[in-house]
N, CA, C and O atoms as CSV, one atom per row, in Angstrom:
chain,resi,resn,atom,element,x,y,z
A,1,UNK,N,N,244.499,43.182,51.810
A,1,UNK,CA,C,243.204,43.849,51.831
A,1,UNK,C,C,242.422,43.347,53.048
A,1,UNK,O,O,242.062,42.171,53.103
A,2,UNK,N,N,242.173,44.161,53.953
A,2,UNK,CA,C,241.432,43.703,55.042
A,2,UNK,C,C,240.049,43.502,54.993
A,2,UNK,O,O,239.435,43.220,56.023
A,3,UNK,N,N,239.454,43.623,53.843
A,3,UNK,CA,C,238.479,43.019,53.272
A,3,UNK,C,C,237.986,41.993,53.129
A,3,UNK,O,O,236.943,41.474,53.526
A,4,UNK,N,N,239.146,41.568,52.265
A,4,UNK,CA,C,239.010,39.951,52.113
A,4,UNK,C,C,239.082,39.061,53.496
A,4,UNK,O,O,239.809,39.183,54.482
A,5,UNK,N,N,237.906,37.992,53.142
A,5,UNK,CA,C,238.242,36.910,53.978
A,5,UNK,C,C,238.712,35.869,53.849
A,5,UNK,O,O,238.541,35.453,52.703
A,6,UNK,N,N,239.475,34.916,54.751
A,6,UNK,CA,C,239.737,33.833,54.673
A,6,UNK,C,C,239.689,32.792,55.665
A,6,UNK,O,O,240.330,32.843,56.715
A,7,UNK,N,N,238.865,31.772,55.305
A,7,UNK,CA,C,238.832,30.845,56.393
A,7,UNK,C,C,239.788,30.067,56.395
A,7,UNK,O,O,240.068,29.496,55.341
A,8,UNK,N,N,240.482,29.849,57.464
A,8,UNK,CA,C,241.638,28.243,57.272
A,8,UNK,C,C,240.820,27.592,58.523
A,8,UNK,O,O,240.096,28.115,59.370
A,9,UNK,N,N,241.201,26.319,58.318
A,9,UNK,CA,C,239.843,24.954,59.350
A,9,UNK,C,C,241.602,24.121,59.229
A,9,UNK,O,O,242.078,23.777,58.147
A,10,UNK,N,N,242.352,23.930,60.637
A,10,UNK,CA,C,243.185,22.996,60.510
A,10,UNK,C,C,242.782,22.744,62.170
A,10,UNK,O,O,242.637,23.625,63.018
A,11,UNK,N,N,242.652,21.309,62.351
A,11,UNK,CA,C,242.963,20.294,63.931
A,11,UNK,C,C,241.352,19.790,64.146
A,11,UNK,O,O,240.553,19.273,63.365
A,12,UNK,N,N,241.269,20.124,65.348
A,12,UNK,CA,C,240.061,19.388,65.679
A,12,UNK,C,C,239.174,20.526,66.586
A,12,UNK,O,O,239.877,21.220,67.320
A,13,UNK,N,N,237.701,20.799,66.620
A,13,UNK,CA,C,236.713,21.750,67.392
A,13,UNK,C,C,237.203,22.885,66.917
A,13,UNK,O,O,238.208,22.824,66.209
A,14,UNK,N,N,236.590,24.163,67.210
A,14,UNK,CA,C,236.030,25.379,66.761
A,14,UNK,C,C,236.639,26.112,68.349
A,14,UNK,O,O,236.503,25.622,69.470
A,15,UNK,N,N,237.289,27.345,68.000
A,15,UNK,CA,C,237.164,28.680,68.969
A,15,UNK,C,C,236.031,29.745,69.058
A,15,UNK,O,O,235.629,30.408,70.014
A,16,UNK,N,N,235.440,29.669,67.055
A,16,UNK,CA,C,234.235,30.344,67.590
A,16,UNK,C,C,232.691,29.521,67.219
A,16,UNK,O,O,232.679,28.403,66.703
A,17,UNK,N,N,231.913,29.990,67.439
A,17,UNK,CA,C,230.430,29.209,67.212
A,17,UNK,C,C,230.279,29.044,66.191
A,17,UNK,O,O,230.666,29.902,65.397
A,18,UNK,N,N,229.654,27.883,65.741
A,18,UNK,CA,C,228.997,27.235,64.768
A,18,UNK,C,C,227.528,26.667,64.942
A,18,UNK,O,O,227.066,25.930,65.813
A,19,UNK,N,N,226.947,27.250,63.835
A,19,UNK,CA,C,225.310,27.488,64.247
A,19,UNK,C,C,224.823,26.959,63.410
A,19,UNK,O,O,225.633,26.650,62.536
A,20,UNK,N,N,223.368,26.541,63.124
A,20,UNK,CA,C,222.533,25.903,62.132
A,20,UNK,C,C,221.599,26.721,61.828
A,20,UNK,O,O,221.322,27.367,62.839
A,21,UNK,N,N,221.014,27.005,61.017
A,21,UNK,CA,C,219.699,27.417,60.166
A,21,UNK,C,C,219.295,26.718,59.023
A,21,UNK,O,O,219.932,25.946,58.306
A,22,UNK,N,N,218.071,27.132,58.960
A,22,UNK,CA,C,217.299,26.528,57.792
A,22,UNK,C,C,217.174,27.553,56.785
A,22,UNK,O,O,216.679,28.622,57.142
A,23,UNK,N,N,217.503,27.424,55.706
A,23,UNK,CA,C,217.442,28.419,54.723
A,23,UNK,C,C,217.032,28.008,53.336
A,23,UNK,O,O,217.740,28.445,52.429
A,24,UNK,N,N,215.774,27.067,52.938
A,24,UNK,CA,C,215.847,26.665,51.797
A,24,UNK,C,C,216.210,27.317,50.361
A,24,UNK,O,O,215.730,28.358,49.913
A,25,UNK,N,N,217.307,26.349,49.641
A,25,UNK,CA,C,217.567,27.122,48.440
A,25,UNK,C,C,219.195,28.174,48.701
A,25,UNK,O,O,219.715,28.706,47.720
A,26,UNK,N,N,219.869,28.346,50.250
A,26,UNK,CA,C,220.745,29.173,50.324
A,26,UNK,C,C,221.508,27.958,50.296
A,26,UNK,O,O,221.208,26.783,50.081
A,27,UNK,N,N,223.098,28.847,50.706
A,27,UNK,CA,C,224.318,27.889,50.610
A,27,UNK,C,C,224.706,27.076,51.658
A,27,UNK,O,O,224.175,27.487,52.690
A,28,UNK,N,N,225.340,26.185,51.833
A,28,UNK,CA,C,225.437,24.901,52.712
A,28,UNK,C,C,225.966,25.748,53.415
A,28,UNK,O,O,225.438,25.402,54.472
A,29,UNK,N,N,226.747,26.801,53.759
A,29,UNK,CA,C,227.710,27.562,55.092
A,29,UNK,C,C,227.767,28.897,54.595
A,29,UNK,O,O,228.029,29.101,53.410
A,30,UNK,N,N,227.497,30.020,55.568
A,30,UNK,CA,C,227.923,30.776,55.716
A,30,UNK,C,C,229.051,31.734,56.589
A,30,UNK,O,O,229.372,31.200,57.651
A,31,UNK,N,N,229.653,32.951,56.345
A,31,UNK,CA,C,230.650,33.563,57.433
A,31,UNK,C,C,229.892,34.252,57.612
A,31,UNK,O,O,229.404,34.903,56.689
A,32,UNK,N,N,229.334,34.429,59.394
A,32,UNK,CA,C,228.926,35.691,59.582
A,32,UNK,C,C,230.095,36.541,60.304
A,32,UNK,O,O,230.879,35.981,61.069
A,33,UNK,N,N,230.167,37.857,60.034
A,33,UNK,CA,C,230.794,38.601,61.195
A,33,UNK,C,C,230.179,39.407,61.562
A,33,UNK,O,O,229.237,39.899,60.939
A,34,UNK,N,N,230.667,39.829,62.964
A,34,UNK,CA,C,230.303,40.423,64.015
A,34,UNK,C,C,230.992,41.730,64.663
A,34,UNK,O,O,231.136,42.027,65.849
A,35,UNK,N,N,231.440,42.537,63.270
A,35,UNK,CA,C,231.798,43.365,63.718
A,35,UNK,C,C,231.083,44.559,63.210
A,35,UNK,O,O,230.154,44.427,62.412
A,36,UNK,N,N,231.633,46.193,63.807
A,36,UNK,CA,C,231.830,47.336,62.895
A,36,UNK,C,C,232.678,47.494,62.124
A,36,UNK,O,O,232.511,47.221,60.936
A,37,UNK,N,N,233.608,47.890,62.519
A,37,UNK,CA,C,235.059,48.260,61.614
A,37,UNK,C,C,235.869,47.192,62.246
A,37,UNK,O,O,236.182,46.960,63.414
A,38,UNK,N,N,236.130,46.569,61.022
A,38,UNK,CA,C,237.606,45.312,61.617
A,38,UNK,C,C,238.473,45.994,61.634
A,38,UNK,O,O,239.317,45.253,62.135
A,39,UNK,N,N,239.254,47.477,61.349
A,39,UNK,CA,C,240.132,48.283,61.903
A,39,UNK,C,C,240.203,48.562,63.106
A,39,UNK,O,O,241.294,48.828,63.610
A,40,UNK,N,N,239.009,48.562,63.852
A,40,UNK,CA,C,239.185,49.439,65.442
A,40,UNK,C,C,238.962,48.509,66.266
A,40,UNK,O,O,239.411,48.530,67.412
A,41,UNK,N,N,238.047,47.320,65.668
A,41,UNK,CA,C,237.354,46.641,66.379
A,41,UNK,C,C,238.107,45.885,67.353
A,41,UNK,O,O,238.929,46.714,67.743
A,42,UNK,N,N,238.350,44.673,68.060
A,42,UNK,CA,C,239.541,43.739,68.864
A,42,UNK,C,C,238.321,42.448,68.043
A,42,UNK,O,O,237.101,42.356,67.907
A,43,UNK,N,N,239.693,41.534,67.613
A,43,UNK,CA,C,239.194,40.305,67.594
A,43,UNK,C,C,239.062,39.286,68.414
A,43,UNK,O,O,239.906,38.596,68.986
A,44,UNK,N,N,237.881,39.265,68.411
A,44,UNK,CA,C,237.972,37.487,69.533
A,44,UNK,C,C,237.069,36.435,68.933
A,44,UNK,O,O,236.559,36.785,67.869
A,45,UNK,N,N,236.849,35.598,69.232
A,45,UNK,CA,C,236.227,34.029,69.157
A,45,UNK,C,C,234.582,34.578,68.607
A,45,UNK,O,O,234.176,34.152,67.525
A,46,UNK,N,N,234.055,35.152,69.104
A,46,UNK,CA,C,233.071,36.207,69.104
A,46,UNK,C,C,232.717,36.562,68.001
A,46,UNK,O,O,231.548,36.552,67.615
A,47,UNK,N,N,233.661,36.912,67.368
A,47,UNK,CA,C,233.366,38.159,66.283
A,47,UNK,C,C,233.213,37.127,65.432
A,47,UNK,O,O,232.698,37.698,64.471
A,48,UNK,N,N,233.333,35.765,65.078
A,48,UNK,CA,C,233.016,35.358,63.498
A,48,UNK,C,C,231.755,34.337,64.305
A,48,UNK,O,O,231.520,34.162,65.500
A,49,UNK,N,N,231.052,33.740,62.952
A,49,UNK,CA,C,230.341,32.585,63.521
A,49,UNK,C,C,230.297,32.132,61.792
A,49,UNK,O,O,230.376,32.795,60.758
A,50,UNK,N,N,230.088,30.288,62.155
A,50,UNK,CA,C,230.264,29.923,60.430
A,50,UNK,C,C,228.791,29.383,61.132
A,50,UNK,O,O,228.662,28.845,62.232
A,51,UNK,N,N,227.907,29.649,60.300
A,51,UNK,CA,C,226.161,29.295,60.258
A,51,UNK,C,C,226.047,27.990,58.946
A,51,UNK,O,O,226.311,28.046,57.745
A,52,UNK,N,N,225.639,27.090,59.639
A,52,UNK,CA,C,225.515,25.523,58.365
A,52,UNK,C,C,224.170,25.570,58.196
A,52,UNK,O,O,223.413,25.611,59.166
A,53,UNK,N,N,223.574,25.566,56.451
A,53,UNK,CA,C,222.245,25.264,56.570
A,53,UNK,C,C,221.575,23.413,56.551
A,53,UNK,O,O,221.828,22.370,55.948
A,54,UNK,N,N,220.893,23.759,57.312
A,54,UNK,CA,C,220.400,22.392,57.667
A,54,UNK,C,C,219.664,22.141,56.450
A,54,UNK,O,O,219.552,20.916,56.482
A,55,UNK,N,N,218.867,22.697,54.978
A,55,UNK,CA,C,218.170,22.388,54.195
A,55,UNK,C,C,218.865,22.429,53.112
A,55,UNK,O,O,218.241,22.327,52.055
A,56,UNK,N,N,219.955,22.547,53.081
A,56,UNK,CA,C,221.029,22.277,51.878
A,56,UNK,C,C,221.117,20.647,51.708
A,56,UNK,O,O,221.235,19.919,52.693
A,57,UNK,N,N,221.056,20.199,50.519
A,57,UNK,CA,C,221.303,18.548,50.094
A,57,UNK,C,C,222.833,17.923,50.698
A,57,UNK,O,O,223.319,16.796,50.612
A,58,UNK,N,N,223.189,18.814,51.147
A,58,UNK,CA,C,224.973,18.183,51.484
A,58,UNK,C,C,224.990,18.569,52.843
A,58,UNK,O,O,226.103,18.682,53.357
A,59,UNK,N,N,224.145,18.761,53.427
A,59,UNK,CA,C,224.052,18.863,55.207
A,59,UNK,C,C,224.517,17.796,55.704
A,59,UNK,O,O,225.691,17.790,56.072
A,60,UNK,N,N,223.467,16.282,55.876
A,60,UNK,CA,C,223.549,15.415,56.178
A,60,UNK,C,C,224.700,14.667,55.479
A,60,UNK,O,O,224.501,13.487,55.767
A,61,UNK,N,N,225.775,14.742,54.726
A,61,UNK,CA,C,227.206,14.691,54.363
A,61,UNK,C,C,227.882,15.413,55.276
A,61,UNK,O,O,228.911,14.840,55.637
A,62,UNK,N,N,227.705,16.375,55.744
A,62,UNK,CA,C,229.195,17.446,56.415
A,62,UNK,C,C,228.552,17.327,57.838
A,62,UNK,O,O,229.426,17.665,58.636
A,63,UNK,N,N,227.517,17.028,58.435
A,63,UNK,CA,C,227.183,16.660,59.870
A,63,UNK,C,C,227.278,14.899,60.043
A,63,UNK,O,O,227.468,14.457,61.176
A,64,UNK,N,N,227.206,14.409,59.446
A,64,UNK,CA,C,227.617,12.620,59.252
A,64,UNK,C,C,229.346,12.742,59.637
A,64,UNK,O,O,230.280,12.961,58.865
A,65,UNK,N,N,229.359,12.529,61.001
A,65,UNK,CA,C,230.731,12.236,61.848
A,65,UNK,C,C,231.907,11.538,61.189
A,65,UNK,O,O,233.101,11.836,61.162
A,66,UNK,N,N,231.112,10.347,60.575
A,66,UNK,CA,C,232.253,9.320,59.262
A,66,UNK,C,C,232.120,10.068,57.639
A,66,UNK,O,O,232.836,9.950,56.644
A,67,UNK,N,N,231.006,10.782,57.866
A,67,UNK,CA,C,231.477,11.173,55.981
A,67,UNK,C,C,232.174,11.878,55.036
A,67,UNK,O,O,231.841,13.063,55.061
A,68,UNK,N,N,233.098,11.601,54.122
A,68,UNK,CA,C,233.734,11.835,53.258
A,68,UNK,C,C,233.474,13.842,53.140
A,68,UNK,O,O,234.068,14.516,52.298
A,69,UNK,N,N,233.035,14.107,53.601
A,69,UNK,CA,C,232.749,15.782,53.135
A,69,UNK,C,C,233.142,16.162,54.983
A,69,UNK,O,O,233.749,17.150,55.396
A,70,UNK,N,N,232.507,14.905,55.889
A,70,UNK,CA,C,232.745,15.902,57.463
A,70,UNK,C,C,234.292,16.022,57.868
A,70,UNK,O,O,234.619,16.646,58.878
């Protein structure tokens, strides 16, 4: 189903952007995409971005370089 998404995260750094917002009360990460139709569209680095909220309680866990969640 080209619907569905799936993230896989294996090695080290990002091909596409990773962004911060403040969103009190939303979820620690989101997928944005950046497309129209993922049928026609061409994929590149571009088209996704994973957005981290900075006001989520588990921020400062997954941006902490040594911590158990980064």
């Amino acid at each position: 189903n080209i619907f569905e998404t799936k993230l896989v995260i294996d090695g080290t750094g990002s091909t596409f952007p990773i962004t911060e917002s403040s969103i009190p009360g939303g979820p620690l990460w989101q997928l944005r995409k950046h497309w129209d139709d993922p049928v026609v569209d061409p994929f590149s680095p571009a088209s996704v971005e994973v957005e981290l909220n900075k006001s989520h309680p588990l921020f400062k866990q997954l941006s902490d370089s040594y911590g158990k969640k980064s």
